[in-house]
N, C-alpha and C positions, 0 to 999 in steps of 0.2 A: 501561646505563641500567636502572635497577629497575623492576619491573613496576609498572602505575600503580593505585591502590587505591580502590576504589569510596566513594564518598562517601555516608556518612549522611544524608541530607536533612532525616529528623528533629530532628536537632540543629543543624542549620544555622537561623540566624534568617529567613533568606529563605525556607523553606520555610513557618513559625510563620506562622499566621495572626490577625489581632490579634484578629475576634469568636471568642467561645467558642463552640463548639458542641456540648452534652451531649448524652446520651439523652432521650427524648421524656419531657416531664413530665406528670401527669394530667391531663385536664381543669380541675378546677378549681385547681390549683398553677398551671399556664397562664396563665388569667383572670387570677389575683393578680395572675403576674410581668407581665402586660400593663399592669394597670392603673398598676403603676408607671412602666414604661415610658412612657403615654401621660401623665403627672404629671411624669414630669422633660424631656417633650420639648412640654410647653405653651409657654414662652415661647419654646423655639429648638431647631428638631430636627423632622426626621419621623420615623416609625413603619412601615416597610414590614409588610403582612402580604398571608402567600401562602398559598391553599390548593390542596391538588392530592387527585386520587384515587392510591391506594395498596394494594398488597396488602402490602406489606411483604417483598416477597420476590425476589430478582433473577430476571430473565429465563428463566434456567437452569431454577429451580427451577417456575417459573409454567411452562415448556413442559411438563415431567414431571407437572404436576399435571393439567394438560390430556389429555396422553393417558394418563391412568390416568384420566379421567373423575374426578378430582376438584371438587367447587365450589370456585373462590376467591373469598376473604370478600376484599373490597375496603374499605378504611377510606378516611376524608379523612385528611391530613397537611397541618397548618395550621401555618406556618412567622410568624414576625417577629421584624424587628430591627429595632434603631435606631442600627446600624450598627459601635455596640461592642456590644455584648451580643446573642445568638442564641436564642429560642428554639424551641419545637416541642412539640405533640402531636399523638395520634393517635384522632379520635370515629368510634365504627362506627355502624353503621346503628340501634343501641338506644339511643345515650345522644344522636344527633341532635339531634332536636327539642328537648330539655332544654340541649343545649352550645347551640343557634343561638339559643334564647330570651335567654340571657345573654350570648353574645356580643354579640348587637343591644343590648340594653340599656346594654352600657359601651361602646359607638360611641356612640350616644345622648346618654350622658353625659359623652363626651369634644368631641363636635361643637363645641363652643362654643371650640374654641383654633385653630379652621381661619379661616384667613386671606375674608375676602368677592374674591371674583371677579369682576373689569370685567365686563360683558359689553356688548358695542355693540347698541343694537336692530336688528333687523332690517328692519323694518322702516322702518326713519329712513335705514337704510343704504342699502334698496331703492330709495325716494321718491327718495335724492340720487343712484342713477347715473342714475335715470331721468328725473331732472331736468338733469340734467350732459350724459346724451346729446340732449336734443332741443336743448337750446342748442349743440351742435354740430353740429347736422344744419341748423339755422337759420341758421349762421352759415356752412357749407359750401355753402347752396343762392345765398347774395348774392354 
């Protein structure tokens, strides 16, 4: 029997994952590619977006930084898709306030393609078990 040969998984389609995912795009190429995003997914489609803290650096390298008394510079890492398409950047603690200002703004201006939410009062909901239990407490006492 021939010895058996390790499989490429790169080339295999089941490995192929169908969202793309590049390298981190700028701040404001980001915005752009969002805004598109949240433009082709008004009528049918959501929009996940993810942020996280980041150093950019794996574990490894973060422990060696550490006892060598290095600082690590920690960034946000702000991820979304819409499930085919992936992007990502990366805002440090200096361009902040300037990326969160325009972020808000094209939420803002997207709000208007989100669906209105039932909500039950709470009150209406309150009044009727507390109406609902004394009529059984009335009807348990005859």
């Amino acid at each position: 029997m021939p010895p058996s040969q390790p499989r490429n998984r790169s080339s295999s389609a089941a490995g192929s994952s169908s969202s793309s995912v590049k390298a981190p795009l700028n701040p404001d190429s980001f915005l752009t590619e969002l805004t598109a995003m949240f433009e082709r997914s008004t009528e049918k489609g959501s929009v996940w977006v993810t942020l996280k803290r980041s150093s950019m650096k794996s574990k490894v390298q973060r422990n060696k930084m550490k006892t060598a008394g290095v600082d690590i510079d920690y960034r946000c890492l702000i991820r979304a898709t819409d499930g085919k398409k992936t992007i990502s950047t990366t805002v440090g603690p200096k361009e902040q306030q300037r990326f969160q200002a325009s972020y808000a703004t094209l939420l803002k201006a997207h709000m208007t393609s989100l669906k209105k939410r039932e909500r039950k009062d709470k009150r209406k909901a309150e009044s009727n078990k507390k109406a609902e239990g004394s009529k059984n407490l009335a009807s348990s006492a005859k």
